[in-house]
C-alpha positions in Angstrom: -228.9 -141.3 -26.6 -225.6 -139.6 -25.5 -222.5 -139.7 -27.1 -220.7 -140.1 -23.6 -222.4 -140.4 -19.9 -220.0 -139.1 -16.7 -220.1 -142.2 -14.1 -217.7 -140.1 -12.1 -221.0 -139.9 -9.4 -221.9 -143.6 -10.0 -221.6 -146.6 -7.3 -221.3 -150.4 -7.8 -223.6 -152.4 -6.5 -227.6 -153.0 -6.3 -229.5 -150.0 -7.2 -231.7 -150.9 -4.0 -230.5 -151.6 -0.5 -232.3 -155.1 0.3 -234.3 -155.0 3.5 -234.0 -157.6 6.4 -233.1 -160.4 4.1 -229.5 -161.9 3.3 -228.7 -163.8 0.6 -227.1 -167.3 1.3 -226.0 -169.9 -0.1 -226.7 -173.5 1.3 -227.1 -177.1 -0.1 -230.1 -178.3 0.6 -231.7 -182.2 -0.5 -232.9 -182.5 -3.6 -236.2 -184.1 -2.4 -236.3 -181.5 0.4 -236.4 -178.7 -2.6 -239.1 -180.8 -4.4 -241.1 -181.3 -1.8 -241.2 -177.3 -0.6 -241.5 -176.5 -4.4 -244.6 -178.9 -4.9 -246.4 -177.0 -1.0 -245.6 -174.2 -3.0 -247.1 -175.1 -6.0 -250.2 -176.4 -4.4 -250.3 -172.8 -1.7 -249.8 -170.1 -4.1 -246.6 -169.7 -2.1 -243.2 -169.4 -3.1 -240.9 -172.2 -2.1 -237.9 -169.9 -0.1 -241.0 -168.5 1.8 -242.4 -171.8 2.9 -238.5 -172.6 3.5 -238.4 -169.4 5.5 -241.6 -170.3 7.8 -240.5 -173.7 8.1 -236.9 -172.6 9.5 -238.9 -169.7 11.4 -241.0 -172.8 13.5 -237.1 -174.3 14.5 -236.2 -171.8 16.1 -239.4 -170.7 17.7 -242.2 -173.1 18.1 -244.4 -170.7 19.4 -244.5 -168.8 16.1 -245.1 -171.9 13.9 -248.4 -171.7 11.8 -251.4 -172.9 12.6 -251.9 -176.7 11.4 -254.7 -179.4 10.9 -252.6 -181.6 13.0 -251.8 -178.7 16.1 -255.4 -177.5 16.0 -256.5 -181.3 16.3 -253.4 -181.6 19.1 -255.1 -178.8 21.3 -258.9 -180.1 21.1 -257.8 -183.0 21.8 -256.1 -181.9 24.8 -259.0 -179.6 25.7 -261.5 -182.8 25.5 -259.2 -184.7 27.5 -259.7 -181.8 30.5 -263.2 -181.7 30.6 -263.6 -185.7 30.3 
């Protein structure tokens, strides 16, 4: 190890520029924490990703995952056409 090091070069901050995320800050429900934490638990998932996906789906329905109760929403529109 050095006696001195020069930091006359050297920047503050991250050593890494983050990529298309921001960090926030918001207050969220405790119960709404425990019950993204406990999908997480149960997916393999992280909790901020399934927060992520879930606030992805506001903003554009069209994008929202795939779910037991949407697939069961379209076959049972589809039934009702060919009834």
């Amino acid at each position: 190890m050095r006696k001195e090091y020069d930091f006359s070069q050297g920047k503050r901050g991250a050593v890494l520029p983050s990529t298309a995320k921001t960090r926030v800050t918001i207050m969220l429900d405790d119960d709404v924490i425990e019950a993204f934490r406990a999908r997480g638990d149960a997916t393999g998932q992280g909790y901020q990703t399934l927060i992520n996906a879930a606030l992805r789906a506001a903003i554009d329905p069209e994008s929202a995952p795939l779910t037991v109760k949407s697939l069961r929403a379209v076959l049972g529109e589809r039934s009702a056409l060919t009834a």
